[in-house]
N, C-alpha and C positions, 0 to 999 in steps of 0.2 A: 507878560513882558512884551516889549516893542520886539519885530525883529526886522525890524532897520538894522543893513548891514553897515552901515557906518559907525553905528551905536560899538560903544565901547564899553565891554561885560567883564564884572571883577569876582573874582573867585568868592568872596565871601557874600554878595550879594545872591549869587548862584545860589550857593550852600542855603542861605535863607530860605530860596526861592524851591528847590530840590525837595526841604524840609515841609514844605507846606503841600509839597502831593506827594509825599512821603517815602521819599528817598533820600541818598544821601551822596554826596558829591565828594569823591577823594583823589588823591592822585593816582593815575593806573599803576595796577599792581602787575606783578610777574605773568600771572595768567591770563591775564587780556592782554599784554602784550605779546606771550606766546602763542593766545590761539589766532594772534594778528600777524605775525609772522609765518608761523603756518599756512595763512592764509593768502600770502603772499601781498599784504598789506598795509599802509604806513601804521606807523609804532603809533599809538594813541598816548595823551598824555594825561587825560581824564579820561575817569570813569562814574559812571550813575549806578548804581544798585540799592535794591530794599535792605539792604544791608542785616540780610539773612539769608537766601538762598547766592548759591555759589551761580546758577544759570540765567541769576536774577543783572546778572553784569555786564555791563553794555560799556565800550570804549569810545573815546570822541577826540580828535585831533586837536581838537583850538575849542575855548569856551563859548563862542558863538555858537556852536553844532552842540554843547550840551542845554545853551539855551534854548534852540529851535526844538531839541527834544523834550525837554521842559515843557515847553509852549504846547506839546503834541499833547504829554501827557496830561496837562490842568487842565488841555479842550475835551479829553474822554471823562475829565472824572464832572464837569460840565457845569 
C-alpha cells in the first residue's frame, strides 16, 4: 500500500489488505483499550491481531497507522 499521508484508507480495503499477511482488522475491543488507558494513552479505535492469540493485539488510533503497520508487516513477510 501507498503511504501517502493524504491517501484516504477504508475500513474494508484495510481488512482485505490485514487478510493477505494474515491478520485481521476489527474494531478495538475492551482490552486494548484498557491496557491503553492504563497506559496513559489515547483510546485506540482499531485493532490488528492474528486473531488467536490475546498478546497477538495491537491498537491503532485512525486507519492510516493500521496501514503503515500493514505496510511493516507485508515488508517482513517480503
Amino acid at each position: 500500500m501507498n503511504s501517502n499521508k493524504s491517501r484516504r484508507y477504508s475500513r474494508e480495503n484495510l481488512e482485505a489488505y490485514a487478510s493477505r499477511v494474515g491478520l485481521e482488522l476489527s474494531e478495538a475491543g475492551r482490552h486494548v483499550r484498557y491496557e491503553a488507558a492504563n497506559n496513559n494513552e489515547r483510546l485506540p479505535r482499531w485493532q490488528l491481531s492474528d486473531g488467536r492469540h490475546q498478546n497477538s493485539i495491537r491498537g491503532y488510533a485512525t486507519l492510516a497507522e493500521v496501514a503503515e503497520a500493514l505496510d511493516r508487516k507485508a515488508a517482513t513477510l517480503g
